[in-house]
N, C-alpha and C positions, 0 to 999 in steps of 0.2 A: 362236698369238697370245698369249705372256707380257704379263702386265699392265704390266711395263717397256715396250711398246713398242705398248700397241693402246689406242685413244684411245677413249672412251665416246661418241663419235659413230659411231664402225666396230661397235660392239658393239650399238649402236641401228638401225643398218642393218641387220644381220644380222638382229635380230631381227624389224625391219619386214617384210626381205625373208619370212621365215620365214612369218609371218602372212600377208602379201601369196601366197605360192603357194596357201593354204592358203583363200583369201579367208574370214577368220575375224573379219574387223572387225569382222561383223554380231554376234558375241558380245560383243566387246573395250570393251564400257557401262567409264568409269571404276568404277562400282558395283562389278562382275563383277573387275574386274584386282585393284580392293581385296580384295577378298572372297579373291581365287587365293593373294594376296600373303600374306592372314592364315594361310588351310588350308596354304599352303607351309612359313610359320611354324611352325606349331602339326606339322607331319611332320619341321621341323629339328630342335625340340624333344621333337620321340619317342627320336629319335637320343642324346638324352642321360638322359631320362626314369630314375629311380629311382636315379641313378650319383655316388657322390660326387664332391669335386671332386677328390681324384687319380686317382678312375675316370674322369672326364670325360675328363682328358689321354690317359689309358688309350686311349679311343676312336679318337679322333682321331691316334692310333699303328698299330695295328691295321689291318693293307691292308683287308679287308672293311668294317670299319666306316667306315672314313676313304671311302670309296668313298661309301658311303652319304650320309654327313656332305654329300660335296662335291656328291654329287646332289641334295641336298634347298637348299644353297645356291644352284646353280644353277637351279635354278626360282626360289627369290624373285629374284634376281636379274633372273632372265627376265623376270617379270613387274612388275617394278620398271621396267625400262628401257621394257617396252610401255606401261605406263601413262604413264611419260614420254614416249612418244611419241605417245599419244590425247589427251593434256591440255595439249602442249608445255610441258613443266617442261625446263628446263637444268638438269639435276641437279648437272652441278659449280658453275655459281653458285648451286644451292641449296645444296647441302655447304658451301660458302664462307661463304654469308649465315650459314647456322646455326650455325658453327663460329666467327663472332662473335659471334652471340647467348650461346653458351655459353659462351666464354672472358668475357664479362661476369656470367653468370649462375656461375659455378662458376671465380672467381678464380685462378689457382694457388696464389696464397701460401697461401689459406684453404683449399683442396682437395688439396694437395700428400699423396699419400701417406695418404690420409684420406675417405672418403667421408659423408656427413652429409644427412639426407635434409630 
């Protein structure tokens, strides 16, 4: 299923289904999904932990770590799409909506090449 061609409804399915054999709803509190989302976070970010940034790339080259890297992606991921599906978020019209908010919030002309916090 390459991301060229698998639609974030099929990928929300999958993951319902996942849950669903597992009958694991009774866990799946939005609270709890946020929480998994952050700890998933916070073990992406192990993966890069004390490495500068041409180490960083380093990583992410690396078959073992890169392996790593894409496990620790896929859980928040995971857990991004289940929460989407306990709270019903459309997360591509959310990606959309937010992606005008920012293109008004962080201009190009003024952020071009430039970041300014």
């Amino acid at each position: 299923m390459p991301d060229s061609v698998t639609t974030l409804g099929e990928l929300k399915d999958v993951v319902r289904a996942f849950v669903d054999e597992r009958a694991w709803q009774q866990f799946h509190s939005p609270k709890n999904l946020a929480m998994g989302i952050a700890v998933e976070a916070a073990e992406l970010m192990e993966c890069f932990l004390w490495l500068d940034l041409p180490a960083s790339y380093d990583a992410a080259s690396d078959p073992a770590r890169r392996q790593a890297i894409t496990d620790e992606m896929a859980d928040v991921f995971c857990y991004l799409l289940n929460l989407s599906n306990v709270i019903g978020v459309d997360l591509s019209e959310a990606l959309r909506t937010k992606m005008v908010k920012n293109a008004v919030k962080y201009p190009a002309e003024k952020y071009k090449g430039k970041f300014e916090a």
